[in-house]
ZABASE-297133 format. One record per residue (C-alpha): residue in one letter; x, y, z. Coordinates in steps of 0.5 Angstrom, whole numbers, plus 500, padded with zeros to 3 digits. Example, Ala and Ser with C-alpha at 12.3 -4.5 7.8 and 13.67 -1.06 7.14 Angstrom:
BEGIN
A525491516;S527498514;
# end
This chain:
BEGIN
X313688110;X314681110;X308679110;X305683104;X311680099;X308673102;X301675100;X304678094;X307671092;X301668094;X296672089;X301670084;X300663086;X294664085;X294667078;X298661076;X294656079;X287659076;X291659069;X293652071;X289647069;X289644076;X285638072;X290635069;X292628070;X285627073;X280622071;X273625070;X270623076;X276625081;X274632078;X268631079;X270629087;X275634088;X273640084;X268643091;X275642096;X279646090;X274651088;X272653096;X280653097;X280658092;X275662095;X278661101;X285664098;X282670096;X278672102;X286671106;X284665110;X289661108;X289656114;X281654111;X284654105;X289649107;X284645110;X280644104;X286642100;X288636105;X281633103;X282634095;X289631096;X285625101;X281624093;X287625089;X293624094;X301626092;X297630085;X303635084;X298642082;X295641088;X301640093;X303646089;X298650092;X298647098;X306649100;X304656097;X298657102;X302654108;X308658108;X302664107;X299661115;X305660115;X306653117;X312652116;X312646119;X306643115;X310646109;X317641109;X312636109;X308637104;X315639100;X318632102;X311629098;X312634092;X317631086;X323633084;X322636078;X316641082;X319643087;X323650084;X325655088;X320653094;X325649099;X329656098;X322660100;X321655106;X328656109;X327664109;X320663111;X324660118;X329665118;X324671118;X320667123;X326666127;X325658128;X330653128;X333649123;X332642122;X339642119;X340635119;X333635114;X336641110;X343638108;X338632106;X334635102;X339639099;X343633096;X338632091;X337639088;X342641083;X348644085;X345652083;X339651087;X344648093;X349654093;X345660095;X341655101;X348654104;X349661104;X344662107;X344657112;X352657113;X351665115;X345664120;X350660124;X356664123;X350669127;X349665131;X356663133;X356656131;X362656127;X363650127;X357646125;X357652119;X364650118;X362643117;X356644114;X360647108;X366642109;X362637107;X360640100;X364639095;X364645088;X363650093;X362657089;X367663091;X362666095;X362659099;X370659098;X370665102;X365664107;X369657109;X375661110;X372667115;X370661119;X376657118;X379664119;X374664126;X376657129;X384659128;X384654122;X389657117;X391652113;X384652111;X384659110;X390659105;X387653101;X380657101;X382664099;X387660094;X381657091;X377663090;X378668083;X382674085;X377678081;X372676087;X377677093;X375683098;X379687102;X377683108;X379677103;X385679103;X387681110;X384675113;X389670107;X395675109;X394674116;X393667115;X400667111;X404670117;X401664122;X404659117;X411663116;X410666110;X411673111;X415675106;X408674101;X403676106;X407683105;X408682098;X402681097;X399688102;X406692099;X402690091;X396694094;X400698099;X394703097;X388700100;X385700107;X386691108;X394693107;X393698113;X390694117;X394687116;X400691117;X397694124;X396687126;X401684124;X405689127;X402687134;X404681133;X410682132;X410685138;X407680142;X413675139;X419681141;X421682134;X422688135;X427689128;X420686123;X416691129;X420697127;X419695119;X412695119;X412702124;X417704119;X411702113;X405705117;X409711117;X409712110;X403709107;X398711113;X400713120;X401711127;X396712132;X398716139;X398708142;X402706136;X408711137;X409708145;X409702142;X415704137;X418707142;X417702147;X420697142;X426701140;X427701148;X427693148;X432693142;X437697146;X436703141;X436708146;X438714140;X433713136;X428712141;X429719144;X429721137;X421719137;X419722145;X418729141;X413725137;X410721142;X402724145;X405724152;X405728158;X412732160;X413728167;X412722162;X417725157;X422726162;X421720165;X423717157;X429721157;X430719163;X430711160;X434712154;X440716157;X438723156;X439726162;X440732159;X433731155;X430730160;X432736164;X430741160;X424738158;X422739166;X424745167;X418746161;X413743165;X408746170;X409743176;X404738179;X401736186;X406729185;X410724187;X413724180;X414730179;X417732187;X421726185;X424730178;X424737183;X428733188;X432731182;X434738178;X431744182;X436747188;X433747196;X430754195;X427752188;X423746191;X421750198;X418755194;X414751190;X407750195;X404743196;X396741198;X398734199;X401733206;X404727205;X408730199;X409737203;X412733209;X417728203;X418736200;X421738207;X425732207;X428734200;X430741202;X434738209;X437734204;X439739199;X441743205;X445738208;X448736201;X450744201;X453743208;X448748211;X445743216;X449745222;X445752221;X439748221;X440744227;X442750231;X436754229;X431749231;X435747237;X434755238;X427754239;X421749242;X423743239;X416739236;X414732235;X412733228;X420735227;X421729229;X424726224;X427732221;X431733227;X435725227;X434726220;X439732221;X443729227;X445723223;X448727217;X452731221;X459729221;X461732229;X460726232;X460731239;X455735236;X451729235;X451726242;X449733244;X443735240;X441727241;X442728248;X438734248;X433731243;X432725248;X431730254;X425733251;X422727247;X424720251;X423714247;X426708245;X429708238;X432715241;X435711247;X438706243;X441711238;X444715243;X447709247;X448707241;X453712239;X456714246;X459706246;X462708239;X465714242;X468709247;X464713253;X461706257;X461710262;X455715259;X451710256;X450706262;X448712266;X443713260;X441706259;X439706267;X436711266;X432708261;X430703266;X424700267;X425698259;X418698255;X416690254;X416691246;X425693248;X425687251;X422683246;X427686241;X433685246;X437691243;X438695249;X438690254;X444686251;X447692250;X446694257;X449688259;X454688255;X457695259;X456693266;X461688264;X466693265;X464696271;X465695278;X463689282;X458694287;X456698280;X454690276;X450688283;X446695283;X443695276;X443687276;X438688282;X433692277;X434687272;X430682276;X424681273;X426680266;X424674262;X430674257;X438674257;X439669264;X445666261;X447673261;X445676267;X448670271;X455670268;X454678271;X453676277;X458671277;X463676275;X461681280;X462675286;X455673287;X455665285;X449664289;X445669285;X447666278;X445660280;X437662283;X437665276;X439659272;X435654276;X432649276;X438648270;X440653265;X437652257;X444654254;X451652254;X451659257;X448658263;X452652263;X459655262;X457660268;X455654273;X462651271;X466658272;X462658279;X464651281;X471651278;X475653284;X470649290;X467644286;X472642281;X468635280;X461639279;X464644274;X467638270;X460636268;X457643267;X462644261;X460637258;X453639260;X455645256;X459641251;X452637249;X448644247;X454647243;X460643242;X465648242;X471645243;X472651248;X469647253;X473640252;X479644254;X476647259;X474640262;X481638261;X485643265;X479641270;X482634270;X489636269;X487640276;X484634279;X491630278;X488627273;X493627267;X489620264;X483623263;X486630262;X489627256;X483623254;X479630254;X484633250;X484627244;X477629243;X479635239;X481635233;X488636232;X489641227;X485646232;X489646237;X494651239;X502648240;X501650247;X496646248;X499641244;X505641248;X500640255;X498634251;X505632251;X506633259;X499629260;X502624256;X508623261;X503624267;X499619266;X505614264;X503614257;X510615255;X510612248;X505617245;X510624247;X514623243;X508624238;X506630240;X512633241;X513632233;X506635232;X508641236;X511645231;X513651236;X517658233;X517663239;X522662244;X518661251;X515655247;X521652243;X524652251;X517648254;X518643249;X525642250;X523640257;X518635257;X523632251;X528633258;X523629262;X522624258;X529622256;X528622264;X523617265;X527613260;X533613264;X537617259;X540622264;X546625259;X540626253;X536630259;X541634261;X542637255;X535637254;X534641260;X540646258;X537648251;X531650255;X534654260;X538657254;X532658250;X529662256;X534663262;X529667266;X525661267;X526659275;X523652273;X527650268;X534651272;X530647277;X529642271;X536642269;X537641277;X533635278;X537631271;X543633275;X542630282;X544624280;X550624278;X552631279;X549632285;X554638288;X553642280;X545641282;X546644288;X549651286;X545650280;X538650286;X543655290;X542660284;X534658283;X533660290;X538665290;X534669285;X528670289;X524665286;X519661291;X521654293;X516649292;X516643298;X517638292;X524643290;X525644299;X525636298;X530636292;X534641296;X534636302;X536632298;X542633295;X545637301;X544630304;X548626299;X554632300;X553630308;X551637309;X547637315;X545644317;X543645311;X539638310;X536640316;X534647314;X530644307;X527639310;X524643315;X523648309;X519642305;X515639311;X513647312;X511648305;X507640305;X503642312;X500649309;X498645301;X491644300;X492637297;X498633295;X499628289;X502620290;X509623289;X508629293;X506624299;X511619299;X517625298;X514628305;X513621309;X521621306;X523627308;X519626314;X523619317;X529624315;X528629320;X527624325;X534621323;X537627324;X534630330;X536625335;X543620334;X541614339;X536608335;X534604341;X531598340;X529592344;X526585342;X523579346;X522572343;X519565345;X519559342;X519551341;X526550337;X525555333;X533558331;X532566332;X539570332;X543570337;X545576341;X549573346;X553566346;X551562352;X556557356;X553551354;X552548348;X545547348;X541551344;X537556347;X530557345;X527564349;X530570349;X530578349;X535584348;X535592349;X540595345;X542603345;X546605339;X549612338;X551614331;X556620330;X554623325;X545622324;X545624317;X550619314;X548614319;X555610317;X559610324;X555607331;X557606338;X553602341;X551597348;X547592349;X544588354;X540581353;X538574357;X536568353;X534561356;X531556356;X525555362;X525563362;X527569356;X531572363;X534564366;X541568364;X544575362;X549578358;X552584355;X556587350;X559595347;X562595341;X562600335;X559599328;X562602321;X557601314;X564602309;X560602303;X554607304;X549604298;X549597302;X547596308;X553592309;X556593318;X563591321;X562591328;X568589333;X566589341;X567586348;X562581350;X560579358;X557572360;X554572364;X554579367;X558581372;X560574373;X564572366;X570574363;X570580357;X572576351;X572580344;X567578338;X567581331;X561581326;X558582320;X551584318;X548584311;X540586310;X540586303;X534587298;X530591303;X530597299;X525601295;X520598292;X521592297;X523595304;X520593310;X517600311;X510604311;X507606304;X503612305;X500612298;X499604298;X493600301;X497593299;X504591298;X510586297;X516586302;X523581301;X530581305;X536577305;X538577312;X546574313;X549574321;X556571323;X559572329;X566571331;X569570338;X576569338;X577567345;X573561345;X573561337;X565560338;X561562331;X555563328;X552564322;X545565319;X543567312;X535568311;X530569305;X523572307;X518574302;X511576303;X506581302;X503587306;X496589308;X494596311;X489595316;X483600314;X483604322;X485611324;X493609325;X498606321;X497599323;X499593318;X500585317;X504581313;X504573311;X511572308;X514566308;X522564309;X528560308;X533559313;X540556313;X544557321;X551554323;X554555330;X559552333;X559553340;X564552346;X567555352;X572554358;X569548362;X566544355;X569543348;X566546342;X560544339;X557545333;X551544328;X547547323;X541547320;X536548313;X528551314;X523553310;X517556314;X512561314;X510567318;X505573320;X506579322;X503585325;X505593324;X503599328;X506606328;X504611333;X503617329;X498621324;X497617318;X498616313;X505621313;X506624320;X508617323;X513618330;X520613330;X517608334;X515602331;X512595334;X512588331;X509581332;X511575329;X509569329;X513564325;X513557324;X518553321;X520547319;X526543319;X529541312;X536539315;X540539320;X542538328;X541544331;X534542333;X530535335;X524538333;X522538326;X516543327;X518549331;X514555332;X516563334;X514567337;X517575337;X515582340;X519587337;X519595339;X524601335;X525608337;
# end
């Protein structure tokens, strides 16, 4: 048919061509040269071969070139070929004024062949048509690139033209409207005459309008043609974007239009639904369900949304039922057990959750226990599985429960059910059972072993049970990879450190496994336990452990480190007990200044502890030499706890030194209650009854003390040098006698004179054994005594002498001694004379005396010696006061060896006579040093024997004086004591 209308336009062509002079305008000869093309053109034209009938033109046109008719007819004939590209060059030569309606031809000539258009030439060729001749091209042009989707060089093309017709207006707009351009839209369709505005016009300007904000007259304008097909349809869009914009209130007005202008379409009404649902107007949205095309589940599950359980109900009870989830969930809901076990289901899955609804109905209605007991009645099935420890869990006899699981687990052994059996028998408190269940278990499945459960479970019940039942069980455990912190810590209980060790060697990884080592060396190895907690603390600082470390050190006797320890816990997590051991730590150690602080932090309520803190207050008043502030001390302590043995003992120690006779009742009372006497408390004991001259009963205690020292592991400084005290008292009080004997060389050197020789020449040897009796051993006050000794010059033993006398100490604390005696010189030869002396060794008292210390490696000595004699018969006198100071080594052997450098000051004064000479005298002032060497027999470093035995050596040095000729004198003395 195209063809045919373009063959038709090409006759015409032709009529008008042949009644067209074609001549015109040509000269005479051009005809002449031209007519044979133009005559065979026509020839050709009307036998259709119109490509001939082109070629002939061309070469007229060669003849006569651009001649208008000419190029008129050549167009024509090549749009007939067609040969449209031959045709735009030859429209390009034609004038203006010739070309009519042919640039038109040639773009609908393009169109119907489906070529492509030169859009670019097409815009250049339209700008110079009139404005008439442009509009239907631009149409034309403009909607084949809408069909083609190029909508935006179609939107260009035409944004690019100016004085648009309202038919281009409107097309500008619909691609405006494409492109999401509604400003363009609005502008557009403003510009159009309303008389030429479509339906689809409007829609797409009200739709323009509501993307610009301007709803109220989109809706004005489709509320004015309320009636016409473009109102619905905006309002339905619109509606739709409403929704996608949650304006739920301009929803329900534009459903609310629809409804009265149109209708909702099914999809529509669940939309108005859900939006009455998301404004929270459940009422009138239960109001539209009767409405909704839904099935019945779906109306129930509506109801169900807007509150209408009563709805909703009476619509399922309405429905069939369904092979469903949903609707077996609704059965569940509102139909009773039998009901819902009437009703036969295909599907497995939903038969088994139907079986499990109806137990659950049943139990609801308490008719579980029925149920149970007629499944227990009979063969049990693992495919009632489920059902029957769905029925065992909802029973509320806990006894029917452990029987029927245990039932249950007799004839389906597995793990899940042997976690809730235990399970249960721990919370029913029978441990017993559970073991025995849990061991029977035994050996646990890899994937229980992973899980850990059951494991820490059984461990944590043997932890009850008896050493022999904990190493039975523990033994089957032996190859399990977990929990061996765990098991360690039970076979630690159970009395098999050794066992706990191999497990957790070669180191444990928790401060579990640390904290059992600990526990295992505590009492052995109290140094190893320490580092095993630290060990622990490093992994888990748990303060726990700190105090443990403490109480170790506290143990060791070591109250410094103790404290140490402790500091490092935050105060305000300590107990006032363990800061009240902070307290007595802090006395231990000597750090006396920070008591007191800790007996202020110490804020205590209960009796026992108000009394503790009483008594490290007492001890502390103690230290401080407060004697009347301890005592009292100690009396609120024993009055806050008067059953405290400890106390009283306290109060006993605070009163021994000025009340001894009131401590001893107090010690007598302690003891007397049965209490059990430490060796310290045997000592004080000792102690006090010596002060009151209370031999028999010294002499019980110190064998009491040293008893109870002898059979104690290990003793403290204190405790040591309390023993080698009490020790040398027991000595004292087993023998009266004290005897002693001397030997002394020198070169000049004055020693002490035992007796006064016949000459006035001073001599320079000398040795004595004296023998002293004492009457009473304790006190020690009253002694008898014989003495023999021998002095000379050539030789210690050139002449004898002897002496009896008796000693009295008046003043018990100063080693102060009066003596009166009876001298014979020489013996057996001289006349008895009397002679009477006192002796003074003062200083020599603790810490400087001259004795063993059995605690200490290295120590000072001093003394003041004085010595005057008197014998009356012959008025002879001599007088010696002497000062030594020095320090004393301990010799590092398996006895009680020592020595001594000292050094002395030394002032004598004799006067000297006898029958047959007159009296001679003299004195004499030295300064010198000295060396000594100690033994003790005995077993060091406490149980030493009374004998004693010394070597000195001295050098003395003659400041002043005339009792010697020698300026230098050296001495030599062996002594021994016993």
């Amino acid at each position: 048919m195209k063809w045919l209308s373009i063959v038709f336009l090409l006759l015409i062509s032709c009529a008008a061509f042949s009644a067209q002079d074609w001549r015109n305008g040509l000269t005479e000869l051009q005809q002449f040269r031209t007519y044979p093309y133009v005559d065979k053109a026509f020839v050709l034209q009307q036998q259709k071969h119109f490509a001939a009938a082109a070629d002939e033109l061309e070469k007229a046109l060669k003849v006569v070139p651009g001649h208008p008719p000419l190029l008129s007819m050549l167009f024509d004939i090549q749009l007939a070929i067609p040969d449209t590209a031959g045709a735009f060059d030859t429209y390009q030569l034609m004038p203006t004024s010739e070309t009519g309606n042919r640039l038109l031809r040639l773009l609908q000539t393009e169109l119907e062949l489906q070529q492509t258009l030169a859009i670019n030439d097409y815009t250049r060729l339209l700008a110079v048509l009139p404005k008439s001749e442009q509009q239907p091209i631009l149409q034309i042009i403009t909607q084949h690139l809408f069909d083609a989707g190029q909508l935006q060089q179609a939107f260009e093309l035409l944004l690019a033209q100016t004085d648009l017709s309202d038919m281009l207006l409107l097309q500008r707009a619909e691609l405006a409207s494409q492109l999401s351009l509604p400003l363009q839209v609005i502008s557009d369709t403003s510009a159009v005459s309303v008389t030429n505005l479509t339906g689809t016009d409007w829609l797409r300007y009200s739709l323009a309008l509501v993307s610009q904000g301007e709803h109220h007259q989109a809706a004005q304008f489709a509320n004015m043609n309320a009636n016409a097909d473009w109102a619905e349809l905006f309002y339905r869009q619109w509606l739709q974007i409403q929704l996608s914009e949650a304006d739920w209130a301009g929803a329900e007005q534009s459903f609310s239009w629809l409804s009265r202008h149109a209708s909702l379409t099914p999809a529509e009404q669940l939309q108005r639904f859900q939006s009455a649902i998301n404004s929270e107007n459940t009422a009138f949205a239960r109001q539209l369900i009767p409405q909704l095309q839904a099935s019945c589940l779906d109306k129930v599950t509506m109801y169900l949304q807007t509150g209408g359980e009563k709805e909703a109900r009476e619509t399922f009870l309405t429905c069939s039922y369904q092979q469903s989830l949903q609707w077996l969930n609704y059965a569940d809901r509102w139909l009773d057990a039998d009901k819902l076990e009437a009703v036969t289901l295909n599907n497995q899955a939903l038969a088994d959750k139907q079986k499990h609804m109806v137990l659950q109905k049943r139990i609801a209605a308490k008719d579980y226990a029925v149920l149970l007991r007629r499944k227990f009645e009979q063969p049990l099935r693992r495919q009632d599985y489920p059902l029957l420890i769905d029925g065992i869990q909802s029973l509320t006899d806990t006894s029917k429960q452990l029987k029927y699981l245990m039932q249950l687990y007799q004839a389906m052994p597995d793990d899940d059910l042997l976690d809730q059996l235990s399970y249960r028998l721990v919370l029913q408190q029978q441990y017993h059972s559970a073991l025995e269940i849990l061991e029977q278990g035994l050996p646990f499945s890899n994937a229980v072993i992973q899980e850990g459960i059951l494991p820490e479970r059984l461990l944590n019940l043997l932890r009850g049970q008896s050493e022999e039942k904990v190493a039975e069980v523990l033994h089957k455990l032996q190859d399990w990879p977990i929990l061996k912190a765990a098991r360690a810590e039970l076979w630690r209980i159970a009395g098999h450190c050794t066992k706990a060790e191999e497990i957790l060697a070669p180191a444990p990884v928790s401060a579990e496994g640390w904290k059992t080592l600990a526990l295992c060396a505590r009492n052995n190895q109290p140094g190893a336990a320490i580092q095993y907690w630290q060990q622990a603390y490093q992994l888990q600082p748990d303060l726990t452990y700190l105090k443990e470390i403490a109480y170790l050190y506290q143990e060791l006797q070591q109250p410094a480190q103790a404290l140490i320890t402790l500091q490092q816990v935050p105060e305000s997590q300590l107990f006032t007990a363990e800061i009240l051991t902070m307290a007595e730590l802090a006395l231990q150690s000597g750090t006396t200044d920070i008591v007191g602080h800790y007996l202020n932090l110490a804020q205590p309520e209960q009796p026992a502890e108000l009394a503790r803190k009483s008594a490290i207050q007492a001890a502390l008043y103690s230290q401080q030499g407060l004697l009347t502030a301890s005592q009292k001390s100690w009396m609120q302590a024993t009055a806050l706890q008067p059953d405290n043995m400890a106390y009283q003992l306290g109060y006993a120690y605070a009163l021994a030194k000025t009340e001894p006779e009131q401590a001893l009742k107090v010690m007598a009372k302690v003891k007397g209650s049965g209490y059990k006497f430490s060796a310290t408390d045997q000592a004080q004991l000792a102690f006090l009854n010596q002060r009151l001259s209370r031999l028999t009963e010294t002499a019980e205690s110190v064998e009491s003390a040293l008893y109870l020292y002898k059979n104690q592991s290990s003793l403290t400084d204190v405790e040591l040098e309390t023993q080698f005290n009490l020790v040398r008292l027991q000595q004292q009080l087993r023998s009266h006698w004290l005897v002693t004997t001397s030997a002394t060389l020198s070169s000049g050197a004055v020693m002490a004179e035992r007796l006064v020789s016949d000459t006035s020449v001073l001599s320079r040897h000398g040795t004595a054994l004296k023998a002293e009796y004492f009457i009473d051993p304790m006190q020690r006050d009253l002694s008898v005594y014989a003495l023999i000794a021998s002095n000379g010059n050539g030789s210690p033993w050139q002449n004898f002498g002897q002496q009896l006398g008796i000693s009295y100490k008046p003043v018990s604390s100063l080693n102060l001694w009066l003596t009166a005696g009876l001298q014979q010189y020489p013996v057996g030869e001289g006349n008895w004379q009397e002679l009477f002396r006192v002796t003074a060794d003062t200083l020599n008292n603790a810490p400087w005396q001259a004795e063993w210390r059995p605690i200490h490696h290295q120590w000072w000595e001093r003394k003041v010696y004085f010595d005057a004699v008197w014998w009356p018969g012959t008025d002879s006198r001599l007088v010696q006061l002497r000062y030594d100071h020095g320090k004393v080594w301990k010799l590092n052997t398996q006895t009680a060896q020592a020595i001594k450098w000292y050094g002395l000051s030394q002032f004598d004064y004799r006067r000297q006579a006898s029958e047959q000479a007159s009296a001679a005298s003299g004195n004499q002032l030295a300064a010198g040093m000295g060396w000594q060497w100690r033994f003790w027999s005995g077993q060091a470093p406490v149980l030493l024997d009374r004998q004693r035995f010394e070597v000195n050596v001295e050098w003395q040095y003659q400041l002043a004086g005339d009792l010697n000729q020698r300026q230098h004198a050296l001495l030599l003395q062996l002594y021994v004591a016993w």
